[in-house]
C-alpha positions in Angstrom: 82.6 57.4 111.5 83.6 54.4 109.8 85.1 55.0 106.3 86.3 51.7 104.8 85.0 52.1 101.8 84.8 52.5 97.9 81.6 52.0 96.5 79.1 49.2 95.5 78.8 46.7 99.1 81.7 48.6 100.5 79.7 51.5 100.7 76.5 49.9 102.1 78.4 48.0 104.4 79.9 51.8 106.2 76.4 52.8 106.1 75.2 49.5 107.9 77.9 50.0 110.3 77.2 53.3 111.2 73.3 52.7 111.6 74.3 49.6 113.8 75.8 52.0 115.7 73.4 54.3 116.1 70.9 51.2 116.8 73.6 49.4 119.5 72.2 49.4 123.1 74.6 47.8 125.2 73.4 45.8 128.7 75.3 43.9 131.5 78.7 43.8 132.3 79.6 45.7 128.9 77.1 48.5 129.6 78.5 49.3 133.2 82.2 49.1 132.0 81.9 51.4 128.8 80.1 53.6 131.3 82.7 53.3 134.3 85.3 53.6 132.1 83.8 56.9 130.1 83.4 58.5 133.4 86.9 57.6 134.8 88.7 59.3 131.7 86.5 62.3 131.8 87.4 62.8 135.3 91.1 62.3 134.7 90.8 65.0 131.4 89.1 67.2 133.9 91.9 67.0 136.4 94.6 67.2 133.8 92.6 70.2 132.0 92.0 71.9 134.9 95.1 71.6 137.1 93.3 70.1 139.8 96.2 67.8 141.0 93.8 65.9 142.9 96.0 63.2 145.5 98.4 66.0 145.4 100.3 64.3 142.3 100.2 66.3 138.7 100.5 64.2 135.9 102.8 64.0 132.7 101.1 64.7 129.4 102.2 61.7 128.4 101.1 59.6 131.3 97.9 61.4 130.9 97.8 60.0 127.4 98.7 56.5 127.9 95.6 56.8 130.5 92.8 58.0 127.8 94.3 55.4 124.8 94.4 52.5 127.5 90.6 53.2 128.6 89.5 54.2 125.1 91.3 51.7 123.3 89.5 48.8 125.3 86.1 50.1 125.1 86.7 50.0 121.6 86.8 46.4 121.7 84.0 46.2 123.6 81.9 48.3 121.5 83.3 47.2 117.4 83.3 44.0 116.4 86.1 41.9 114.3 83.8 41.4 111.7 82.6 44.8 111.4 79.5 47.0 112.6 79.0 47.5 116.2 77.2 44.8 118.4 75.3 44.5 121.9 77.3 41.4 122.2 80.8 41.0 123.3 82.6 38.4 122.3 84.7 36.0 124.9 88.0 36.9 122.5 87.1 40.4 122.6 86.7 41.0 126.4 90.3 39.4 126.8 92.1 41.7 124.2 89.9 44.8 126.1 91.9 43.4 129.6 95.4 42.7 127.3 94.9 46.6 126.1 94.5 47.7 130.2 97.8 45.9 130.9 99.8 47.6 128.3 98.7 50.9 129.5 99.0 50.3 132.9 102.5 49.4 131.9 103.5 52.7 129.7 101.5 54.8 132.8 103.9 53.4 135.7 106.6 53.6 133.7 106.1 56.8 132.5 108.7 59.0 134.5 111.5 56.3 134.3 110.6 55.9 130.2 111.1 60.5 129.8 114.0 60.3 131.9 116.0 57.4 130.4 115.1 58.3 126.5 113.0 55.3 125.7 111.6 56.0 122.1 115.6 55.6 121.5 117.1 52.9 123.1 114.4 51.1 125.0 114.6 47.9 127.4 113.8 44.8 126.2 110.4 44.7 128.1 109.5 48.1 127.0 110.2 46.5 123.7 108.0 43.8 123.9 105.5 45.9 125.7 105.5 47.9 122.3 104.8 45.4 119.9 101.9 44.2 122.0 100.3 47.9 122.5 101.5 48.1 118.5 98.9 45.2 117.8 96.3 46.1 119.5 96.0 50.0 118.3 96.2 48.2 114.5 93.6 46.0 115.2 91.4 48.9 116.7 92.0 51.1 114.0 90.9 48.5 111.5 88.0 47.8 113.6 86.8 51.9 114.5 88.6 53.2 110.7 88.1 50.1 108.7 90.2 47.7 106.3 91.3 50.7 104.0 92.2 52.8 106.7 94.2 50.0 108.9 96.0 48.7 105.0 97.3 52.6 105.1 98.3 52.8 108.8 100.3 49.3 108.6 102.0 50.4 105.3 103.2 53.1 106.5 104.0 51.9 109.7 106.4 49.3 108.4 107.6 51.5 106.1 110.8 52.9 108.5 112.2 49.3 108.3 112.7 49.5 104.4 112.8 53.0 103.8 116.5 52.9 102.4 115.0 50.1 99.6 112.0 52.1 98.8 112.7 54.3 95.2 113.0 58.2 95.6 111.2 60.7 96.3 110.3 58.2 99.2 113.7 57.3 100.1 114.6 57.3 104.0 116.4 55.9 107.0 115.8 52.6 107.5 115.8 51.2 111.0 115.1 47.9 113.1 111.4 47.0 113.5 112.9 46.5 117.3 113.8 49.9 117.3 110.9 51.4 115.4 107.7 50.1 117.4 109.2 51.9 121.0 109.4 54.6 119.1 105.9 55.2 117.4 104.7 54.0 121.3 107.3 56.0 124.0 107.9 59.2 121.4 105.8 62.3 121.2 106.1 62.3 117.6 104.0 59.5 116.8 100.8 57.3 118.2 101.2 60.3 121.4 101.7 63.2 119.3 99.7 65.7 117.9 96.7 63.9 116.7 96.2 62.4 120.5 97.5 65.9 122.2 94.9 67.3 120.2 92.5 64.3 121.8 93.6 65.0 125.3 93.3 68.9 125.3 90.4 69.9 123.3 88.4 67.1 121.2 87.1 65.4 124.1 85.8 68.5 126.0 84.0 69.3 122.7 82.3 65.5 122.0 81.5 65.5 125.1 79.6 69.2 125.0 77.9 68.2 122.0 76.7 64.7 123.3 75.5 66.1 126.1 73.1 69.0 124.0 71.8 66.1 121.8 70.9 64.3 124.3 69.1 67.0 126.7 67.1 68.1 123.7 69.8 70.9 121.9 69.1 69.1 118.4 65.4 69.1 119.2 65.4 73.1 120.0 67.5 74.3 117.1 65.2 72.2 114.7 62.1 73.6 116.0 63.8 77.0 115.8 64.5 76.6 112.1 61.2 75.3 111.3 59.7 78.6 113.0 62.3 81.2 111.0 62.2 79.4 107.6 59.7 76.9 107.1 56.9 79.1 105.7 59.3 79.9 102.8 59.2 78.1 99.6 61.1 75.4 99.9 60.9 75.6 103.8 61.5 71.9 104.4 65.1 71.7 102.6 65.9 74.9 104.2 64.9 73.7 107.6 67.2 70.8 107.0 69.9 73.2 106.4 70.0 74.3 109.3 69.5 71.2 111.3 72.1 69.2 109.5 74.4 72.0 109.3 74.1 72.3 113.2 74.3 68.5 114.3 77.0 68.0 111.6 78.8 70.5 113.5 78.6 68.5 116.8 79.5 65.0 115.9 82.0 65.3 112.8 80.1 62.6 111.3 78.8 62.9 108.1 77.3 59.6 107.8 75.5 59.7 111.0 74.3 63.3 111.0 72.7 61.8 107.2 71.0 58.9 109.0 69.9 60.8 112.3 68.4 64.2 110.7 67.7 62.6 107.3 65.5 60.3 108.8 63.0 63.2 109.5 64.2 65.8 107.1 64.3 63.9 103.6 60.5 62.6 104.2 59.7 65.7 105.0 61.4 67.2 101.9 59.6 65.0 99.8 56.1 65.3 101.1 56.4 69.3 100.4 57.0 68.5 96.6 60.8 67.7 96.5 61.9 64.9 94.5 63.6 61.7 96.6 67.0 62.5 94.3 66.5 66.5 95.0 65.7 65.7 99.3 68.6 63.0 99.5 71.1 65.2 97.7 70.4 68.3 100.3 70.6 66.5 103.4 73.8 64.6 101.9 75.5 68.5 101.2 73.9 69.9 104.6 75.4 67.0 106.6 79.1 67.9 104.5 79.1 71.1 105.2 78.6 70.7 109.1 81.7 68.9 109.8 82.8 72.6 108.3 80.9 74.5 109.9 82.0 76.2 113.5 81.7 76.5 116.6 82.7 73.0 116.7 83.6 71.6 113.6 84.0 68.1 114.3 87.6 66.5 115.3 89.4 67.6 112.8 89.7 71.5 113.5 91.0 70.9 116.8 93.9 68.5 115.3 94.4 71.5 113.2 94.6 73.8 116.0 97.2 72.0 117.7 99.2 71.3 114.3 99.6 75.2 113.6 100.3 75.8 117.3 97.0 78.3 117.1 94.0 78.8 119.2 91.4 76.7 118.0 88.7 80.3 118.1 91.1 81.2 115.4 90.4 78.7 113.4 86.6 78.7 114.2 86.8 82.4 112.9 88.5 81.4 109.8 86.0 78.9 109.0 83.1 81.0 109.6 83.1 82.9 106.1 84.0 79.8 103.9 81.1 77.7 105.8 78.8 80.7 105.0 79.5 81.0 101.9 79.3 77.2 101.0 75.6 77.1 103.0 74.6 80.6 101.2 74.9 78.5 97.5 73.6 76.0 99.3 70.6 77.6 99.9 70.1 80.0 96.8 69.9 76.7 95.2 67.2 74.7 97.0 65.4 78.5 96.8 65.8 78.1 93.0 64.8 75.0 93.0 61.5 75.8 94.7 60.8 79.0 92.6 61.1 77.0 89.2 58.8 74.3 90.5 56.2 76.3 92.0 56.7 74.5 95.5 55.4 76.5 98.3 56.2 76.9 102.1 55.1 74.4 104.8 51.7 75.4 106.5 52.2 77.9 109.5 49.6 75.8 111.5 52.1 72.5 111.0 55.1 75.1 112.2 56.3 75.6 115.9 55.7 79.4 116.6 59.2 81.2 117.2 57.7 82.8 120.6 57.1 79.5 121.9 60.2 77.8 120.7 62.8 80.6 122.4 60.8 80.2 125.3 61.1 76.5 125.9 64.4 76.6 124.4 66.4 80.1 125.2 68.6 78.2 127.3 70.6 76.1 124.9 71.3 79.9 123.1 73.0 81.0 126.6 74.7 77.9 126.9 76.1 78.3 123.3 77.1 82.7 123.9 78.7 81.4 127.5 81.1 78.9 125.2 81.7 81.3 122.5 82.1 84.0 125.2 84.5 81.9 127.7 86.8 80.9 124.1 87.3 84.3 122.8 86.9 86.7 125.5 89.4 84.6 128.1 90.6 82.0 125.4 89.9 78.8 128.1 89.6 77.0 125.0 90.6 73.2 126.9 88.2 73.9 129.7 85.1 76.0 128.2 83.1 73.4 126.9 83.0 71.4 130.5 81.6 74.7 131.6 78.8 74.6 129.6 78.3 70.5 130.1 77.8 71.7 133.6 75.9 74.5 132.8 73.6 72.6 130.2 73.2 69.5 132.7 72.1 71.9 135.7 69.6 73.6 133.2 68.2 70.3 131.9 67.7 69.2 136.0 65.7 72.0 136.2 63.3 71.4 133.4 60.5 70.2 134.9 59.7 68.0 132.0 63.4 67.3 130.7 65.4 66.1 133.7 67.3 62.7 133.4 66.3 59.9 134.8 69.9 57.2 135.6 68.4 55.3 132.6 69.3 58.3 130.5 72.3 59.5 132.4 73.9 56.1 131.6 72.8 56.0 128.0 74.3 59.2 127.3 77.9 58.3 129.1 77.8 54.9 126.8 77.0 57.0 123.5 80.3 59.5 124.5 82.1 56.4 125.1 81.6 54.6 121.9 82.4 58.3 119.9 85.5 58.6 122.2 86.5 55.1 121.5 86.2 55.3 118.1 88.2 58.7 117.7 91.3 57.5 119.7 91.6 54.1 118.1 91.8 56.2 114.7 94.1 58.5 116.3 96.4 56.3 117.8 96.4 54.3 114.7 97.3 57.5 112.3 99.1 58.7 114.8 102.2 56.2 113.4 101.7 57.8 110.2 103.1 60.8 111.4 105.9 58.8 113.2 107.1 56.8 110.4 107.5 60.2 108.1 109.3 61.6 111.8 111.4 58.6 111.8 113.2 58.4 108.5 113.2 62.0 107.8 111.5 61.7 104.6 109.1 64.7 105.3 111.4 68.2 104.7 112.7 66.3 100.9 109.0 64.9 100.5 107.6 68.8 100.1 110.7 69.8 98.0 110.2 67.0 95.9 106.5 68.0 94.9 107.5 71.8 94.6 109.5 70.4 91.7 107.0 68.1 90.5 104.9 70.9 90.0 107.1 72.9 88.6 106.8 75.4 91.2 103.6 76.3 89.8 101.7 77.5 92.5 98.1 76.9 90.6 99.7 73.6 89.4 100.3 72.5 93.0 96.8 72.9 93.9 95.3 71.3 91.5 97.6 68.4 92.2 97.3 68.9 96.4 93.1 69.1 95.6 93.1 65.8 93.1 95.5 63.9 96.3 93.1 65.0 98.9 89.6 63.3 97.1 91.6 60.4 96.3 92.7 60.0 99.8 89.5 61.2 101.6 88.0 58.4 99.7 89.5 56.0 101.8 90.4 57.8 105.2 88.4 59.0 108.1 88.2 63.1 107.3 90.4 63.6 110.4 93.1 60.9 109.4 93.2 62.4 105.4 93.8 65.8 107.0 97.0 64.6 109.2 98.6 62.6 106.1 98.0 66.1 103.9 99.5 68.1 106.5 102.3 66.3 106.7 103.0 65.3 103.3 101.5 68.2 101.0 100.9 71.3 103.3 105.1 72.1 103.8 104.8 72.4 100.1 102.2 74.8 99.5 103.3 76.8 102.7 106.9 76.8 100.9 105.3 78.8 98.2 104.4 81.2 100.3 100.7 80.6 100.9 98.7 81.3 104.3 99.5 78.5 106.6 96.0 78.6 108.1 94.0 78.7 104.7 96.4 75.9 103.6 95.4 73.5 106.1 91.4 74.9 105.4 92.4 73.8 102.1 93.1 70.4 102.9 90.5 69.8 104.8 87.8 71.0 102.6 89.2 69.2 100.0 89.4 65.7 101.9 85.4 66.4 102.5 84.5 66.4 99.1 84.7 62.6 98.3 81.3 62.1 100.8 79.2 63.6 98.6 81.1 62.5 95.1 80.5 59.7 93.2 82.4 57.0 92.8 81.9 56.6 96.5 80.0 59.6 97.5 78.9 58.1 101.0 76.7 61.0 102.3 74.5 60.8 99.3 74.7 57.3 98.9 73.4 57.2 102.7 70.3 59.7 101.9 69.9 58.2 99.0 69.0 54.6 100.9 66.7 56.8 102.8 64.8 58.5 100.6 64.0 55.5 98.0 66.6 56.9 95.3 69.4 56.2 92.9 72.6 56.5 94.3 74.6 57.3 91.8 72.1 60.1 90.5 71.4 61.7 94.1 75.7 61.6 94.3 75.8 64.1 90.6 72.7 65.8 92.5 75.0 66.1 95.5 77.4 67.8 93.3 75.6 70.6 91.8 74.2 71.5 94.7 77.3 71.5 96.6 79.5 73.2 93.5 80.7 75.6 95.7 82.5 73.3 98.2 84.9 72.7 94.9 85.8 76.1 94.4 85.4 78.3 97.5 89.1 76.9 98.7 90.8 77.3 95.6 89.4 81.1 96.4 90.4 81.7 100.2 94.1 79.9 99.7 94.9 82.5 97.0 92.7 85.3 99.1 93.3 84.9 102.5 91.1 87.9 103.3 87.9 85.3 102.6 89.2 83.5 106.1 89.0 86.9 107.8 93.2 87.6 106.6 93.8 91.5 106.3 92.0 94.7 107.0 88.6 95.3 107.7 88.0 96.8 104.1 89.5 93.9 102.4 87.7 91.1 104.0 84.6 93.0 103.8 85.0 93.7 99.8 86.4 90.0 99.3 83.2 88.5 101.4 80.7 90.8 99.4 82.0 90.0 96.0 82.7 86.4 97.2 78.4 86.0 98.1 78.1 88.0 95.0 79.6 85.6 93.2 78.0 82.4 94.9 74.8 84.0 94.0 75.3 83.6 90.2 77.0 80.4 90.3 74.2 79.0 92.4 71.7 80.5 90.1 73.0 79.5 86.9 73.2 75.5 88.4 69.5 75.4 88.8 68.6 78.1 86.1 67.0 80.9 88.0 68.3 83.9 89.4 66.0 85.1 92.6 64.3 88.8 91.2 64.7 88.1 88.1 63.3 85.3 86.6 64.3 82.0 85.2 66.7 81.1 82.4 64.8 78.5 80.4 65.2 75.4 78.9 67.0 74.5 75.7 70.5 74.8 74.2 69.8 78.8 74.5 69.0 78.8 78.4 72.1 76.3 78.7 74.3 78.7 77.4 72.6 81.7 79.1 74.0 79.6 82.2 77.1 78.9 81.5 77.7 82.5 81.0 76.0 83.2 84.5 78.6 80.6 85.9 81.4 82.4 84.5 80.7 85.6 85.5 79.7 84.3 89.0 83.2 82.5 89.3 85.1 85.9 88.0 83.3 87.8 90.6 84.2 85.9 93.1 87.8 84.9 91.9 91.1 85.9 94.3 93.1 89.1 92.9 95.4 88.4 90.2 93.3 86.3 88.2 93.1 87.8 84.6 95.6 90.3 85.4 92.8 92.4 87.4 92.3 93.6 91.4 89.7 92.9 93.0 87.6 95.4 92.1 88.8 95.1 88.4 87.4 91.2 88.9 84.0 92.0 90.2 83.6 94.7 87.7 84.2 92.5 84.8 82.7 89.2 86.2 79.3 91.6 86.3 79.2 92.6 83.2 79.5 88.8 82.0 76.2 88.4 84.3 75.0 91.0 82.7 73.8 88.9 79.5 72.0 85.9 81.1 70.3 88.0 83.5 68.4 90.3 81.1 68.1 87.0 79.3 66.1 85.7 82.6 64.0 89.3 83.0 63.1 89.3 79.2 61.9 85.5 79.8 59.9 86.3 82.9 58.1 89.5 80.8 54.8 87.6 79.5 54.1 87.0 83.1 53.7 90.4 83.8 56.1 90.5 86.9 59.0 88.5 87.7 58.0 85.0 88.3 57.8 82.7 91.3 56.8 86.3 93.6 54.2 84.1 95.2 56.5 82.1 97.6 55.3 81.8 101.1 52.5 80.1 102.5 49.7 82.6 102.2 51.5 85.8 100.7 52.5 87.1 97.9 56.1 88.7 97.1 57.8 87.5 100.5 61.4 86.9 99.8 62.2 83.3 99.2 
């Protein structure tokens, strides 16, 4: 996903990048190699990840590495221009650094054994040196061409930043060492370029892109679309809520924001608006749906899997964390657009222009067993690095099968290019952030880093996360989601762990936190994607994006200080926190768009305002972590009901003249179905 961004031409040039992506169709030579060389590095992950030891040889992890970022690494020259976007046509200049990037692999693979016995990343040969500097180039120019100019300005500050570290003003103050000395290491160690971010790569990401490219592209997307349109689309508002679903889904798969906007957008926000949404309104859901994907498990994008490996956890752990926050961010979500609908009168999408459920889990009942046999093989046998090449095989065998769906070599090769160019991408960034971690390994500076903002905030635990929330926009503004996440958890995460908060919903935290800036203006890319596709204002569909996804902004403040809202602590407490938690979504969702479902609406005018703020408030006291006011948790949901109270009589005495409560017709050709 490229992020390079700010706002204004920045922003439309991301969003032109990533549809030249999507609109890239590569031929000749270029084609063949991107596909050869996808295929060799999946084969040599599966041998790796499955212990095969094919030839009788088992390799190093870190030869195994060098062997992904050298294949990766030059496909992404292949596939991403110097000048930005992604092209068809590969420059003469740009086939030869592809070739310079397989010799400096090849090097760091045969010299692999000799470079962990003989301590390399500490006192390397001159060769080894120079080889350094060259694979040094190369993974800063990908990274500026996959991450972008802001990203690559970051990486090659911070990368330079061991040589002066002793110059540099405290809190940043470090060991300062020869550029000679620091390159070897970011390239040999397993603390830098080949450390957690590409372990992470190597062991679980690229089983998982590869398992979700492979459902797109054998019709996954298609059957979990049709499925939502069957459950949901008769409701009022059935188009938005369809797009939920799909967005939420393929969101989940590609850990793109941008994309998953342009690809399900492109049918969900015209749909939207011909069913009575406003262009602002449609752009502004598919923008929050597409968010809240990369958040959303089994698969969660890149990003979780990093996190995994960070923590030293298995990643189904944190899938099961994730699950409550995503539900709760999707159940606001929702209440909203069902508001929405209800004020407006808008009604469900016609049955006869709906697939019929029956006929949708027939065609499609496969792609649920494939999912239950991934879920089943992570938790029940925890084979989280190999599960998801289980179900590739299993999907591909299925989609054979079909007797209408098989693929033809075309499509076989077309798929293989598409999980190159996502692989590609993902390493370069990872190699690339990669020295981030290194240079903070190298001087030290990380331990006296996290001390130093303990004190800057005073020890104030609130105080810290206001200041750890405010650092992660700013930097998810300019960073890939998975590259702001690795800075945070280096930089700010010791510090709130110090302070004795849940590890786990610490590094949620961040990474809910860095999300935020895609659909919040001043660079709000999500929206500002949608918004291109549905004929609005950008700026107005980015404070759209916000109400509707308000509870993105406060739902980690809640589970950090609760831990029992990521499934932390005994059954009754995570069930009362999860209750009180929707409980409290509820009202804050109702009070943004000024109706509360079964009741009635709130109004207009400096009255109904208030009546809302009120709602607000009690929906945010509900739903607040014990200790807040002084109060349990019960005490908290007591009180923050009978501040609901108020506004909700308000919304039933409104809804009186009616003669029941209003908006009851809202379903396609019934009356009183539940919207």
């Amino acid at each position: 996903m490229v992020t390079s961004v700010g706002s204004g031409d920045r922003g439309a040039k991301a969003i032109e990048a990533e549809r030249s992506l999507e609109r890239a169709t590569f031929t000749g030579p270029a084609r063949w190699l991107i596909a050869a060389g996808t295929v060799a590095a999946i084969a040599v992950a599966v041998d790796q990840l499955f212990n095969l030891r094919l030839g009788g040889y088992a390799m190093l992890s870190e030869l195994y590495l060098y062997l992904l970022a050298g294949i990766f690494l030059a496909i992404t020259f292949l596939c991403f221009r110097a000048g930005g976007g992604v092209s068809p046509r590969v420059p003469w200049y740009d086939w030869l650094l592809a070739a310079a990037t397989l010799v400096v692999a090849a090097f760091f693979v045969l010299t692999a054994d000799e470079s962990l016995e003989s301590g390399w990343e500490y006192a390397a040969p001159d060769i080894a040196v120079w080889f350094s500097i060259a694979f040094y180039l190369l993974i800063l120019e990908g990274t500026r061409r996959a991450g972008g100019t802001v990203l690559f300005a970051i990486v090659l500050l911070f990368s330079l930043y061991p040589t002066v570290a002793e110059h540099v003003p405290d809190p940043l103050s470090g060991f300062s060492q020869p550029f000679t000395d620091v390159v070897p290491f970011f390239m040999i160690s397993s603390e830098a370029s080949f450390g957690i971010p590409m372990q992470a790569f190597g062991n679980l990401v690229i089983g998982f892109i590869l398992f979700g490219a492979v459902l797109q592209f054998t019709g996954g997307g298609a059957f979990f679309n049709d499925l939502a349109l069957a459950l949901v689309g008769h409701y009022r508002g059935g188009a938005a809520k369809v797009a939920i679903f799909a967005s939420g889904f393929m969101g989940s798969m590609s850990g793109s924001v941008i994309s998953n906007v342009l690809t399900t957008g492109a049918v969900s926000i015209p749909t939207m608006k011909r069913s009575g949404f406003s262009p602002r309104y449609a752009a502004a859901t598919e923008a929050c749906a597409s968010t809240g994907g990369v958040l959303m498990p089994p698969i969660m994008g890149a990003t979780a899997f990093v996190m995994a490996s960070w923590l030293g956890i298995p990643y189904v752990e944190i899938m099961l964390a994730a699950a409550i926050p995503s539900a709760l961010y999707y159940f606001g979500l929702f209440v909203q657009i069902d508001a929405y609908a209800a004020r407006r009168g808008l009604k469900g999408m016609a049955r006869v222009d709906l697939p019929a459920i029956g006929a949708t889990l027939r065609s499609g009942w496969a792609y649920l067993f494939v999912f239950g046999l991934l879920i089943f093989l992570m938790m029940a046998f925890r084979w989280e690095t190999t599960a998801p090449f289980y179900a590739v095989a299993l999907l591909l065998v299925v989609n054979q099968l079909q007797r209408a769906g098989g693929f033809t070599l075309r499509g076989f090769v077309d798929m293989i290019v598409s999980v190159g160019r996502t692989l590609a991408e993902l390493v370069a960034i990872l190699l690339g952030i990669g020295m981030i971690v290194g240079a903070f390994q190298a001087t030290g500076l990380t331990g006296p880093l996290a001390t130093e903002l303990v004190h800057m905030a005073g020890e104030s635990v609130p105080m810290l996360l206001v200041m750890g929330a405010i650092t992660s926009f700013v930097f998810g503004m300019g960073m890939t989601v998975t590259a702001c996440y690795i800075f945070l958890a280096i930089v700010l995460a010791p510090a709130l762990v110090h302070e004795g908060l849940n590890p786990l919903a610490v590094h949620l935290f961040i990474l809910y936190w860095g999300m935020i800036s895609f659909i919040t203006p001043p660079v709000a890319l999500g929206a500002f994607a949608a918004a291109t596709l549905a004929g609005a204002n950008p700026i107005a569909t980015g404070w759209e994006s916000i109400r509707l996804g308000v509870v993105i902004f406060v739902v980690p403040f809640f589970f950090v200080l609760n831990p029992a809202l990521i499934g932390q602590g005994t059954a009754g407490a995570v069930a009362f926190s999860v209750g009180s938690a929707l409980l409290g979504v509820w009202f804050l969702a109702a009070a943004m768009q000024g109706y509360l479902a079964g009741v009635g609406t709130l109004g207009s005018g400096a009255l109904a305002l208030a009546a809302r703020v009120v709602l607000a408030a009690g929906g945010l006291v509900v739903a607040a972590p014990t200790g807040v006011l002084g109060l349990g948790q019960v005490g908290l949901t007591l009180v923050g009901l009978l501040i609901a109270v108020p506004p909700a009589l308000f919304a039933w005495w409104l809804g009186r003249p009616a003669g029941g409560r209003p908006g009851a017709s809202d379903r396609t050709g019934g009356e009183g179905a539940p919207g």
